[in-house]
C-alpha positions in Angstrom: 0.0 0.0 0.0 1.7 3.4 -0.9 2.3 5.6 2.4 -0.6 8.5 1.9 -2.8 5.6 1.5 -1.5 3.9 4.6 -2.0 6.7 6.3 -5.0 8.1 5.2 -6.7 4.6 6.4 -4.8 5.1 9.8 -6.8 8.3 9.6 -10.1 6.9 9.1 -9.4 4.4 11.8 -8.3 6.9 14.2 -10.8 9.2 13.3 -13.6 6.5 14.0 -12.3 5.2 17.5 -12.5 9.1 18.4 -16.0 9.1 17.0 -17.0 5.9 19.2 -15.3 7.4 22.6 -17.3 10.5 22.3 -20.6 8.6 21.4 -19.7 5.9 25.0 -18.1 8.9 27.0 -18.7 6.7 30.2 -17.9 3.5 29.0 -14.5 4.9 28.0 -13.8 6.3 31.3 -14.5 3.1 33.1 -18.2 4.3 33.9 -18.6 2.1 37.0 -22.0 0.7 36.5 -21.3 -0.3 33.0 -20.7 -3.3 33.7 -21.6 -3.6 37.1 -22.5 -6.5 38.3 -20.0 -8.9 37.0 -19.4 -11.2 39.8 -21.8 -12.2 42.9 -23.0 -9.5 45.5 -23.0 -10.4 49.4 -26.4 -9.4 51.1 -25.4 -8.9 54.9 -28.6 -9.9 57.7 -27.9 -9.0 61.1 -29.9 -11.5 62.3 -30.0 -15.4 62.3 -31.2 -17.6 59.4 -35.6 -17.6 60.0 -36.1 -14.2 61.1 -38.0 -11.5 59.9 -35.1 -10.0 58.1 -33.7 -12.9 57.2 -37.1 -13.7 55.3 -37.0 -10.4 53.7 -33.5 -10.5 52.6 -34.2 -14.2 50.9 -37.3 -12.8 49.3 -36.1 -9.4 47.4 -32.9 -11.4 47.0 -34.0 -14.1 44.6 -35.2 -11.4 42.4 -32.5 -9.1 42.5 -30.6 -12.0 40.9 -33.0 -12.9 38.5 -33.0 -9.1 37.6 -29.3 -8.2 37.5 -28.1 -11.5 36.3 -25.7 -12.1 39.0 -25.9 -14.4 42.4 -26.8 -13.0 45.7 -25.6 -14.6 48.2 -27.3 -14.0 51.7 -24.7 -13.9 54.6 -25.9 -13.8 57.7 -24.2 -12.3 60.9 -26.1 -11.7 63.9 -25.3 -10.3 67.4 -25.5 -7.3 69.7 -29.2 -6.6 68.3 -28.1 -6.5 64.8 -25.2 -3.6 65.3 -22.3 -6.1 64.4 -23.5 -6.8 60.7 -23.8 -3.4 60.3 -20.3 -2.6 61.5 -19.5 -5.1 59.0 -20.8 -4.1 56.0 -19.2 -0.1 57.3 -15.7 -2.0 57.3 -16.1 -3.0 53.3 -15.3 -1.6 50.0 -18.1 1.0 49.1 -18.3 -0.8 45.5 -21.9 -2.0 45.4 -20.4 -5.7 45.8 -21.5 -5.8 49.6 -25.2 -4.7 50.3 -27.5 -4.9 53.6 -30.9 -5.7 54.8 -31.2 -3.9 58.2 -34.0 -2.8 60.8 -35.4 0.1 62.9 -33.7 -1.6 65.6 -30.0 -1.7 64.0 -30.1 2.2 62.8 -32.9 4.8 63.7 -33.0 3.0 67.0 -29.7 2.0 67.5 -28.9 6.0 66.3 -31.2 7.3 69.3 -30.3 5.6 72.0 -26.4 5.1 71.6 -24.3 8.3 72.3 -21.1 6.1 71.3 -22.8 4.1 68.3 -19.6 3.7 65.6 -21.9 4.8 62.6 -24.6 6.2 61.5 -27.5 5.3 59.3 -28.3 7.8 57.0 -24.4 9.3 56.9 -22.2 6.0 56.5 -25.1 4.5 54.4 -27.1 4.8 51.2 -30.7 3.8 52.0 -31.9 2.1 48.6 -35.5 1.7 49.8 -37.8 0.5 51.9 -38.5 -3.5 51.7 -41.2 -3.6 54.6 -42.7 -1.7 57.5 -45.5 -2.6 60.2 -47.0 -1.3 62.8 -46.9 -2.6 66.9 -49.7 -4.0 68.6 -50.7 -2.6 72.0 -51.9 -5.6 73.8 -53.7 -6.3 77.4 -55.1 -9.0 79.5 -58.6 -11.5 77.4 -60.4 -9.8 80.4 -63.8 -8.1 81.1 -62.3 -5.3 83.2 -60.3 -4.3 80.2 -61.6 -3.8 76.7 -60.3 -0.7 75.2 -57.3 1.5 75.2 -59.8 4.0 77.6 -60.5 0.8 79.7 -56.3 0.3 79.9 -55.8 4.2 80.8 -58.6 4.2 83.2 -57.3 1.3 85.0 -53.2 1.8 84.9 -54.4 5.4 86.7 -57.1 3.6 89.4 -54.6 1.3 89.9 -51.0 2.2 89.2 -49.3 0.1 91.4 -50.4 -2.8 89.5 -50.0 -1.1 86.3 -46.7 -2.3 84.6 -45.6 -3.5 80.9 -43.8 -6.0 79.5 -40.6 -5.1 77.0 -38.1 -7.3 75.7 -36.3 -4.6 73.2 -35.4 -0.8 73.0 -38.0 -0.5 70.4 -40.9 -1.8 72.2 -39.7 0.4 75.6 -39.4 3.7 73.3 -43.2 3.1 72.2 -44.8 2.1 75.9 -42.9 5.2 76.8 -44.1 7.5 74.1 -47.6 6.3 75.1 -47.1 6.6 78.9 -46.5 10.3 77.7 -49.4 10.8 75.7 -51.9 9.4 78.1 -50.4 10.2 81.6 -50.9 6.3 82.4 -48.3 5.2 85.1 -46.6 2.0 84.1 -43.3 0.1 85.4 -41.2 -1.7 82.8 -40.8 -5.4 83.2 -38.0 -6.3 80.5 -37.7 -9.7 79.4 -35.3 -11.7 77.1 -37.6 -12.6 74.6 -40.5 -11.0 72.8 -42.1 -14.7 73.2 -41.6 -14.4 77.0 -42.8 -11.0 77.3 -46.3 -11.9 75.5 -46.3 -14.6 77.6 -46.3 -12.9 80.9 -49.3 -10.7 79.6 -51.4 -13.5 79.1 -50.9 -14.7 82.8 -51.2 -11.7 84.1 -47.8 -11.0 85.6 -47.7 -7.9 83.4 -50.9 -5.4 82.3 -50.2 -4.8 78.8 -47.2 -4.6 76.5 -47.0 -2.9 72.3 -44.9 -5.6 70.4 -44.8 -6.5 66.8 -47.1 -9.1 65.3 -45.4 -12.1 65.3 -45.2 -12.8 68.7 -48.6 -11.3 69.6 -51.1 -12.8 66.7 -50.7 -15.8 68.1 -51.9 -15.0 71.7 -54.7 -12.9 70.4 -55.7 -15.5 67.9 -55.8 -17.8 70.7 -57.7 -15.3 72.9 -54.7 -15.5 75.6 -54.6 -11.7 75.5 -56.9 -8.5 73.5 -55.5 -6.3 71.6 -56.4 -3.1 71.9 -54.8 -1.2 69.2 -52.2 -1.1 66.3 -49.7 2.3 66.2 -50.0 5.0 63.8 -52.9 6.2 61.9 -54.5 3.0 59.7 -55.5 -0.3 61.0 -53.7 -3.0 59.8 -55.6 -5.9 57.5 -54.1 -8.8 60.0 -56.7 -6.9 62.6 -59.3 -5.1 60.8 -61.4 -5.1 64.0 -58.9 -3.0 66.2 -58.9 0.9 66.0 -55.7 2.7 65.5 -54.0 4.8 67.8 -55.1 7.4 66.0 -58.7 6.7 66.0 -58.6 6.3 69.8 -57.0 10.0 70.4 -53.5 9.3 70.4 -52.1 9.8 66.7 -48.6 10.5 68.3 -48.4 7.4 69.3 -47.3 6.4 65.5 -43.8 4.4 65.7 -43.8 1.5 63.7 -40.8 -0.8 62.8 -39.1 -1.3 59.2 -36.8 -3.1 57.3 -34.9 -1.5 54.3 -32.0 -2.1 51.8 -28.9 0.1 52.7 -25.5 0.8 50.4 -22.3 1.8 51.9 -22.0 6.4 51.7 -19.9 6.6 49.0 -20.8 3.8 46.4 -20.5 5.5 42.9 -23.7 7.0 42.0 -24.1 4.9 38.9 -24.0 1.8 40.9 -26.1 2.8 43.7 -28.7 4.1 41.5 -28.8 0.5 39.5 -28.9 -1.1 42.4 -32.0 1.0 43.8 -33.7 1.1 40.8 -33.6 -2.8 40.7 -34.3 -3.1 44.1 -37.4 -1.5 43.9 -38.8 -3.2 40.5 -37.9 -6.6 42.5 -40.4 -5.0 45.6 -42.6 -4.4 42.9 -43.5 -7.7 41.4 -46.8 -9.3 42.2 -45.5 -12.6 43.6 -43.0 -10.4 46.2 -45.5 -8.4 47.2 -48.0 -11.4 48.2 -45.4 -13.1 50.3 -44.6 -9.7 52.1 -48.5 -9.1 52.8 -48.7 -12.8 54.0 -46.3 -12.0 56.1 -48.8 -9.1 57.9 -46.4 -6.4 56.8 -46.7 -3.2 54.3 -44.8 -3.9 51.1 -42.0 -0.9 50.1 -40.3 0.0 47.2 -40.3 4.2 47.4 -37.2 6.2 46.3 -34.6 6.1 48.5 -34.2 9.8 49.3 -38.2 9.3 50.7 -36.6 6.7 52.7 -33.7 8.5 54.4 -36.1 10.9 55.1 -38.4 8.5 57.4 -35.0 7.6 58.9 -34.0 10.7 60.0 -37.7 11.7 61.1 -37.5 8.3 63.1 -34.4 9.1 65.2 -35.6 12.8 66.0 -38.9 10.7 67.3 -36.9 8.1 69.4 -34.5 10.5 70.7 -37.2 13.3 71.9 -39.1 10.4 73.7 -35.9 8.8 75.4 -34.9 12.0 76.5 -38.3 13.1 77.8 -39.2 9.4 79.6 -35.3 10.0 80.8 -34.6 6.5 79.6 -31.2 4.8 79.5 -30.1 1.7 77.6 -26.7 -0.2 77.8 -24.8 -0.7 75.0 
């Protein structure tokens, strides 16, 4: 080939690879969620392998692989109420590769009651979005002295040496306590190590009333071992269509619910955050994942994630006012 030739074809080809790099800007640079995933992402679960979380995790996982194309792989670490998966998870590469499912209880919680807690949720983490949230159940004795949340008030104030509630987490202390407040019912917490336990004691009456989450309350009402008497915040929940909200009794303060979400380390690259999000939420959005959440007698997410560190930040204001006001302390 003569040389102006050559070179006029070492033009054209140079002229075209230009033309390509400025039609895939990002993909030249190494855009990071090009090609993102290409290997398996780890889904951290502070809690132990059946839980609540654990469930959740497994559920939105499965299609979070069947929408990226890549394994998830759900890792469980529990201990110290959740707080060491999440330490975990703050101790990895911010690259999109490690991922958590975490509760009220590890971060807006955690946030509100820990002065030395080594993170926090809405500054050392992305929230993606919301997977689930439900409300607690306020719960007293299958009696005929006590029928309603008036009949509970009425009777803690008549009686307040015998009027005392059972608790077996910071959570469930936070929301007695935020309702003590609200009413001006007297009450003396009884703290147990299990939420089992706690129910347990209600329905023999060693304790008046407690407000716990469903799971270890349904089965006692169910059974008619204890009433209850209302679900927190301002709708009644479909598991117990009969029983008002705290709202519709005269206490719409009383609103604390509990929540599970999908969390990314501060500092992920945008690009792969916002895939990750994105995919998140159209996996919270499919039919069959939505079923299994309801069946589950929780509220299916999937909002934007900025919606969602909002409620977190709301959440901590909430449980800090209310342990600073009932002057509550909790060891770490």
């Amino acid at each position: 080939m003569p040389m102006i030739g050559f070179k006029r074809s070492l033009l054209r080809v140079a002229i075209a690879v230009l033309a390509a790099i400025a039609a895939h800007p990002a993909s030249a640079q190494g855009d990071p969620a090009a090609n993102y995933p290409n290997r398996p992402i780890r889904l951290i679960v502070g809690f132990a392998a059946g839980g609540g979380n654990d469930l959740f995790a497994r559920l939105v996982g499965q299609k979070l692989s069947e929408n990226i194309g890549q394994p998830v792989i759900i890792e469980n670490k529990p201990g110290a109420g959740g707080r060491i998966a999440v330490e975990y998870v703050k101790s990895q590469p911010a690259d999109g590769y490690t991922i958590m499912v975490a509760a009220s209880g590890q971060m807006a919680i955690a946030a509100a009651i820990y002065p030395k807690l080594s993170y926090h949720p809405t500054r050392d983490f992305l929230p993606l979005t919301m997977i689930a949230s439900f409300p607690l159940i306020l719960a007293g004795p299958a009696n005929d002295t006590i029928k309603s949340v008036k009949d509970l008030v009425a009777y803690g104030k008549a009686n307040p040496d015998k009027s005392n509630y059972a608790t077996s987490s910071p959570a469930f202390t936070i929301t007695t306590e935020l309702f003590k407040l609200k009413t001006g019912m007297p009450g003396v917490a009884v703290p147990y190590k299990s939420s089992n336990e706690m129910m347990l004691s209600v329905a023999g009456g060693n304790t008046l009333f407690s407000i716990a989450d469903g799971p270890p309350t349904m089965p006692l009402v169910q059974g008619g071992k204890i009433r209850a008497l209302a679900v927190t915040g301002s709708q009644r929940s479909s598991e117990l269509p009969e029983v008002p909200s705290m709202a519709e009794v005269g206490y719409p303060e009383v609103n604390i619910g509990l929540w599970s979400g999908l969390f990314v380390l501060a500092g992920t690259p945008p690009a792969v955050a916002n895939k990750l999000g994105t995919e998140a939420r159209r996996a919270l959005a499919d039919p069959g994942v939505r079923d299994k959440l309801k069946a589950m007698a929780v509220s299916p997410g999937g909002g934007p994630g900025e919606e969602f560190r909002k409620a977190i930040d709301s959440d901590i204001k909430v449980f800090a006012d209310v342990v600073e006001a009932a002057h509550l302390k909790f060891e770490e």
